[in-house]
C-alpha positions in Angstrom: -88.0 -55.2 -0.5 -85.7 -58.3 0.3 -84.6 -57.9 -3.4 -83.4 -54.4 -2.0 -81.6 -55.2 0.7 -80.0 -58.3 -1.3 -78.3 -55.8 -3.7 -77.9 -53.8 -0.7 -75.5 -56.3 0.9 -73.8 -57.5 -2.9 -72.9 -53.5 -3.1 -71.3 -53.5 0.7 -69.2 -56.5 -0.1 -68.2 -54.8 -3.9 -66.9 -51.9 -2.0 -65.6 -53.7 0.5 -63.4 -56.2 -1.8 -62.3 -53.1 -4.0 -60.7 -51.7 -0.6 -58.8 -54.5 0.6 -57.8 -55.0 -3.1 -56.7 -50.8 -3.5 -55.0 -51.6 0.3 -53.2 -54.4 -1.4 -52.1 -52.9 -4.6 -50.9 -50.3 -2.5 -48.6 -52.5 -0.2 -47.2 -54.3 -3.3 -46.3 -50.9 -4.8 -45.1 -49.3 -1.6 -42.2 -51.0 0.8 -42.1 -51.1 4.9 -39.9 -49.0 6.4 -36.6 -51.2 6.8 -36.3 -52.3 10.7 -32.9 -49.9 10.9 -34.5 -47.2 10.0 -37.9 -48.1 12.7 -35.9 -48.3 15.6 -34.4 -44.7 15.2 -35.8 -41.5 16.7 -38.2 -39.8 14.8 -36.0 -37.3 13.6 -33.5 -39.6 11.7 -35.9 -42.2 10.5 -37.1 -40.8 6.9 -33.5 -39.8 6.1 -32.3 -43.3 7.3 -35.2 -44.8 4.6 -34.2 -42.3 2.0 -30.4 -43.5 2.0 -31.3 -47.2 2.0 -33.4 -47.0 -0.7 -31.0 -44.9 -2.7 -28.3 -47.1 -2.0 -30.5 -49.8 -3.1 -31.9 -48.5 -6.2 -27.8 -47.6 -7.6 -26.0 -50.1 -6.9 -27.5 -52.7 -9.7 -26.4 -49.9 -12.0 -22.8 -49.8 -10.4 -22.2 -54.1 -10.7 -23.2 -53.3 -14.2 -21.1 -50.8 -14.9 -18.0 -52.9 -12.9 -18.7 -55.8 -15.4 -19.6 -55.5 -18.6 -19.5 -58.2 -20.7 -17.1 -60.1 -22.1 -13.8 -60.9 -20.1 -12.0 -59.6 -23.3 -13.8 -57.4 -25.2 -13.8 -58.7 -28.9 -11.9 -62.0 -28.6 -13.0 -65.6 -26.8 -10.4 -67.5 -27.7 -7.3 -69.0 -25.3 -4.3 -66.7 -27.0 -1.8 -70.3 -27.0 0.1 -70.7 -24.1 3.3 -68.9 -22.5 4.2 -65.7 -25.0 1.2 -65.0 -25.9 -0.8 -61.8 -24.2 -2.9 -58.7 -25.2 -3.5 -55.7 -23.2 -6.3 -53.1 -23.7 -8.6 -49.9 -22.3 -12.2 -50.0 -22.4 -15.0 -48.0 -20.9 -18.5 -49.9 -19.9 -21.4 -47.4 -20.0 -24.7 -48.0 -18.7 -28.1 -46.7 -20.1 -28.9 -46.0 -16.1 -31.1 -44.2 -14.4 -30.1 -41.4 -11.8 -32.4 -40.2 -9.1 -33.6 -36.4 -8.8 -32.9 -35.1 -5.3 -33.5 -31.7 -5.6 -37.3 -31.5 -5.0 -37.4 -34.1 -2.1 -37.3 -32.7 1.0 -36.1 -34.6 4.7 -39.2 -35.3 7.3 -38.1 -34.6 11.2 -41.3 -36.2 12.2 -40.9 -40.1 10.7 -40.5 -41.5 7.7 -42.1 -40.1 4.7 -42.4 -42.0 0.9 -41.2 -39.2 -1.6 -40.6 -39.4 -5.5 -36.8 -38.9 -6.4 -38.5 -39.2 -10.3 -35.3 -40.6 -12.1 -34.3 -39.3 -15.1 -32.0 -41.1 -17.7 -28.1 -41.0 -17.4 -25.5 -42.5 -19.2 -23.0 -43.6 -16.3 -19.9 -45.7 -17.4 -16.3 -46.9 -15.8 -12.7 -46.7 -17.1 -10.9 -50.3 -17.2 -7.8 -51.6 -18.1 -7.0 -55.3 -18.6 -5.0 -58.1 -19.6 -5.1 -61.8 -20.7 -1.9 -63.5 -20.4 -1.4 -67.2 -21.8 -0.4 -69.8 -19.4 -0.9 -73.0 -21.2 -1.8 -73.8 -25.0 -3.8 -76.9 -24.9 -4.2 -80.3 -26.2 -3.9 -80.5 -30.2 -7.6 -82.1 -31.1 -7.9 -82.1 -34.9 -7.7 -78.7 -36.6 -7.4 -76.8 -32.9 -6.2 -77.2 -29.1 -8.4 -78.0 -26.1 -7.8 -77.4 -22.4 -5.8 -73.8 -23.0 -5.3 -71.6 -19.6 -5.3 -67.6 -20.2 -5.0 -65.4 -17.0 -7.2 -62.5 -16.5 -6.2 -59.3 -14.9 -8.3 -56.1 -14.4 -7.5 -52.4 -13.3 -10.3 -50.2 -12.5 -10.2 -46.4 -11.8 -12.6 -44.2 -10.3 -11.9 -40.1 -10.8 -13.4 -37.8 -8.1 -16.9 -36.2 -9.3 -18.2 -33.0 -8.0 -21.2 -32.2 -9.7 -24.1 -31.0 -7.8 -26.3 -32.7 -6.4 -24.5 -35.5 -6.5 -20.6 -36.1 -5.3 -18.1 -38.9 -5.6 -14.2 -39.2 -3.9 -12.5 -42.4 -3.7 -10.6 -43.3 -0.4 -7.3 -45.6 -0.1 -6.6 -45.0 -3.9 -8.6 -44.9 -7.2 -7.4 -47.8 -8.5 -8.5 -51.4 -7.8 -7.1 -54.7 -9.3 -9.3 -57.8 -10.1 -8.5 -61.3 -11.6 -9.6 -64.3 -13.2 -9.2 -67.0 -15.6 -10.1 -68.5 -19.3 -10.9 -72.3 -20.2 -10.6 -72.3 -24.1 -13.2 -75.6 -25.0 -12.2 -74.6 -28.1 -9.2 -72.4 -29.5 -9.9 -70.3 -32.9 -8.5 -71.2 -36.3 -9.4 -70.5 -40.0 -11.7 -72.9 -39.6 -12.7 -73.2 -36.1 -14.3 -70.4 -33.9 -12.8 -70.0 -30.5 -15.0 -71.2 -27.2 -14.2 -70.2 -23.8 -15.2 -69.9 -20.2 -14.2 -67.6 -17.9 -14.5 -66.3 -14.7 -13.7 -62.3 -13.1 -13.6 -61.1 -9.9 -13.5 -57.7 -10.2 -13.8 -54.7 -7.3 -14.4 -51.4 -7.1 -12.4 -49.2 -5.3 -13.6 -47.8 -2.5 -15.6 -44.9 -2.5 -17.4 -42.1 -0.8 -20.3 -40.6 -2.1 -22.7 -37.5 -1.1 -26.4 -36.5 -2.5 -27.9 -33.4 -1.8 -31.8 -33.7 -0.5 -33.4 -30.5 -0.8 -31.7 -26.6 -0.6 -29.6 -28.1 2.8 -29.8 -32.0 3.6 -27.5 -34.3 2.4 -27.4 -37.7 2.3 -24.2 -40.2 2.4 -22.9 -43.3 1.8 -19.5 -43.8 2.7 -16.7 -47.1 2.8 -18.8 -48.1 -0.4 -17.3 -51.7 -1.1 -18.6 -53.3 -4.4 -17.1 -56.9 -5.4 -18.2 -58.9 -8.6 -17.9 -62.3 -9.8 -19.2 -62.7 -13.5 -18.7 -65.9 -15.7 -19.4 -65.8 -19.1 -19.7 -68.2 -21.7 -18.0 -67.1 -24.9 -17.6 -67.5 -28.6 -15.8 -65.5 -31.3 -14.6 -65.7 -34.9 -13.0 -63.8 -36.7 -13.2 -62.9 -41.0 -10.5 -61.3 -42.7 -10.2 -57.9 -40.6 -13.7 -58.4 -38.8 -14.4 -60.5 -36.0 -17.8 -61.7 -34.6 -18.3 -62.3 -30.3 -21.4 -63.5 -28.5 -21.8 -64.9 -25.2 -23.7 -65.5 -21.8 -22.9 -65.8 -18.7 -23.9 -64.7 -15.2 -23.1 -61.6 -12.4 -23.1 -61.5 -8.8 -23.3 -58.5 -6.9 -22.4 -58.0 -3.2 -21.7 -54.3 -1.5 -22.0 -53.0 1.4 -21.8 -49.3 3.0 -22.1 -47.1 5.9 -25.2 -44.8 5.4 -25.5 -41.0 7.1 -27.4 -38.2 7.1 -27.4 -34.5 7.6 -30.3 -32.1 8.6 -30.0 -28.9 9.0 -31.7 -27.0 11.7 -35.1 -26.2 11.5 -38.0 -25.1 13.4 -40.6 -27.8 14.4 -42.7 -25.8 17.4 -42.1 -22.8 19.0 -39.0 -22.7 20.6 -38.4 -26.5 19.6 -35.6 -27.0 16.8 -34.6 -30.3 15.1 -31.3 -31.2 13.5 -29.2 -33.8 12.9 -25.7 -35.6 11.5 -24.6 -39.2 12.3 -24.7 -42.3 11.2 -28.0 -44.2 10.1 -27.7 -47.1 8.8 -25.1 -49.7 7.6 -26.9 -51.4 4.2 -25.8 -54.1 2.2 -27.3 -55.8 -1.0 -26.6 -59.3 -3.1 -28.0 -59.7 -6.2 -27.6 -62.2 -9.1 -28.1 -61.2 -12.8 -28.6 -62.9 -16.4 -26.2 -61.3 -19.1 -26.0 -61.9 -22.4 -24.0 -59.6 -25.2 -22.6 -59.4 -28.6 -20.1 -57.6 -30.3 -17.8 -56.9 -33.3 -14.4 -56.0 -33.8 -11.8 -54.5 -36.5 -8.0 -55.8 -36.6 -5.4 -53.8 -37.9 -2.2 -55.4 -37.5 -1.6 -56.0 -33.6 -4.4 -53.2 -32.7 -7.8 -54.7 -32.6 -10.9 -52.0 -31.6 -13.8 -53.5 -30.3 -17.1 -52.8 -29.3 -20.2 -54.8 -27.6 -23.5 -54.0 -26.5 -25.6 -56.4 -23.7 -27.7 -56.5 -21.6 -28.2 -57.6 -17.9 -31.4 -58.9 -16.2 -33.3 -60.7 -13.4 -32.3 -60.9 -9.7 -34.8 -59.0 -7.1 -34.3 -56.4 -4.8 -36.1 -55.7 -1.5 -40.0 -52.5 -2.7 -38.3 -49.5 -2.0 -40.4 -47.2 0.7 -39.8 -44.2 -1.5 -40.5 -44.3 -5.1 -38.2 -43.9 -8.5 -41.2 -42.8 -10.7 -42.3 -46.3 -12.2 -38.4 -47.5 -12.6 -37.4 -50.6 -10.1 -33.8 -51.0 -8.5 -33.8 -54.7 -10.4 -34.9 -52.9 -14.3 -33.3 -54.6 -17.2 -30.3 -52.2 -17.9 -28.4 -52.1 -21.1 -24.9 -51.4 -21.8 -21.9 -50.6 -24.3 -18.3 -51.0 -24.2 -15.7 -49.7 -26.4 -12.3 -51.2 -26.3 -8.5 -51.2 -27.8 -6.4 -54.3 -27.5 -2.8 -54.9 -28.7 -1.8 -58.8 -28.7 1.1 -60.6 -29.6 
C-alpha cells in the first residue's frame, strides 16, 4: 500500500514537471506581446503585433540585400592613387524568405499568434558604385602599402505592385552611400592584393503595404534602413581570371512608422469594429558575421564578376506570431553579379 501511494506521488510530480517543461518550451517558442502593442485598445492590438513582427522578421533580409559582400565586387586591391578608378552595376540577391499573408486574418478582440508560413523568394537590389584612387602607397619590395581608394554607392529602389504585397519609394528612389579602402597590400604578378574597407550605405526611403486577409492591410511607412559593413579582403588575379575572398562584419539599424487598417465588421449585434491609424513606431539593430568568395573574368577594361556569401549571427527579439519554423535572425545566403570598367 505505501509502495502505492509512493509511485502515486513519483507519477504526480512526472506530470507535473512535463507541464512546466511543455509551459516552457512553449514560452521559448512563442514571444510576449511587445509593450506598444499591450497598451492599445483591444481592437488595434493584434494588428499592432502582426506589423512588428513582420517588420521584424524582413528587415535582416533587406540589410542583406543593401550590402552584399565585397566593397568592389571582384577586385581587393587599392587601384594606385590619383587617375586610377573603376565604375560598375551589380545586383545582390537574397535566397529570402517572404511571409504568406493571405490566410491570416486581423483579431478585433486582442492579440492573436497566427502563421504567415513563409515561403522562399529570391529578393535582390540594383547598385551602382565606384572606387576612385586617392593615394598609391608606400613602395615596400615588389608592392605599395598604405594606398587610399574612395568608395561611393548608388542604390535604387523601383516601385512594386504586386499583390499582397506593395512597395513606393518617397523623396526619390535613389540613395548615395560612401566609404573607403586601406590596401595592406596592393596586387602585382606576384603579390595578391589585401584590403580593408569600410561602407555606409542607405536605403532610400520607402513605403510599404501587406495585405492581411480579403480586406486588412498592414503598413510600414518612412522605412529608413542605414548599414555600415567592413570587410576584410583579398584577391588575385591569373591571366583573365581573378580569385576574391573575404570577411568582414554588417550592422543594421532601421526604423519605421507601423499602421494598420480594419475594415468594418460585425462583433455583437448592433456593435461594429473598425479601424485605421497608426500603431506602432518599431526599430531594430542587429549585427551580422559575413563571409564570401567570388571569381571574375577580364576582358580588356571590362571585368564581370560574381560572388556568393553568406551572412549570419546577431539575435532578434521571439516573434508573437510565427514564420513556420524560419527565424527573423536565419543564416541567409546571397549572390551578386557585377560589371566593372577601370582604368
Amino acid at each position: 500500500m505505501q509502495s502505492r501511494s509512493y509511485a502515486v506521488a513519483v507519477y504526480k510530480v512526472a506530470v507535473l514537471t512535463f507541464a512546466v517543461a511543455a509551459v516552457a518550451v512553449q514560452a521559448e517558442a512563442q514571444g510576449t506581446v511587445s509593450s506598444a502593442c499591450s497598451s492599445q485598445l483591444s481592437v488595434s492590438q493584434d494588428a499592432c503585433q502582426k506589423a512588428v513582427d513582420l517588420y521584424n522578421y524582413m528587415a535582416p533580409q533587406l540589410g542583406v540585400s543593401i550590402t552584399g559582400g565585397n566593397a568592389v565586387i571582384g577586385n581587393a586591391s587599392t587601384l594606385g592613387g590619383l587617375g586610377h578608378f573603376t565604375v560598375g552595376l551589380r545586383a545582390n540577391v537574397v535566397r529570402g524568405q517572404l511571409p504568406q499573408t493571405g490566410n491570416v486574418t486581423l483579431s478585433v478582440s486582442g492579440p492573436q499568434s497566427s502563421n504567415f508560413a513563409p515561403r522562399s523568394q529570391v529578393l535582390g537590389l540594383p547598385t551602382a558604385d565606384a572606387a576612385i584612387g586617392i593615394f598609391k602607397g608606400l613602395s615596400v619590395g615588389l608592392t605599395n602599402v598604405g594606398g587610399i581608394d574612395a568608395l561611393v554607392s548608388a542604390f535604387y529602389v523601383p516601385d512594386i505592385d504586386k499583390d499582397p504585397v506593395s512597395v513606393h519609394a518617397t523623396g526619390g528612389r535613389l540613395q548615395l552611400g560612401y566609404g573607403a579602402r586601406l590596401g595592406i597590400l596592393q596586387e602585382t604578378s606576384f603579390v595578391p592584393g589585401i584590403s580593408v574597407s569600410v561602407l555606409q550605405r542607405d536605403l532610400p526611403t520607402v513605403d510599404l503595404r501587406a495585405r492581411i486577409g480579403t480586406s486588412d492591410s498592414v503598413r510600414v511607412t518612412g522605412l529608413k534602413a542605414k548599414t555600415t559593413a567592413w570587410r576584410l579582403a583579398g584577391s588575385k588575379s591569373f591571366l583573365l581570371v581573378g580569385l576574391t575572398a573575404g570577411v568582414g562584419q554588417d550592422r543594421y539599424d532601421s526604423r519605421a512608422d507601423a499602421s494598420a487598417f480594419i475594415a468594418p465588421r460585425q462583433i455583437t449585434q448592433g456593435i461594429t469594429a473598425s479601424f485605421n491609424g497608426t500603431v506602432a513606431s518599431p526599430s531594430q539593430k542587429m549585427t551580422r558575421t559575413n563571409v564570401f568568395a567570388g571569381a571574375s573574368v577580364h576582358l580588356a577594361l571590362l571585368r564581370i564578376a560574381a560572388e556568393v556569401g553568406r551572412v549570419s549571427g546577431g539575435s532578434v527579439t521571439t516573434p508573437y506570431n510565427k514564420f513556420g519554423d524560419r527565424r527573423a535572425d536565419d543564416p541567409y545566403t546571397y549572390a551578386s553579379l557585377g560589371l566593372r570598367v577601370g582604368f
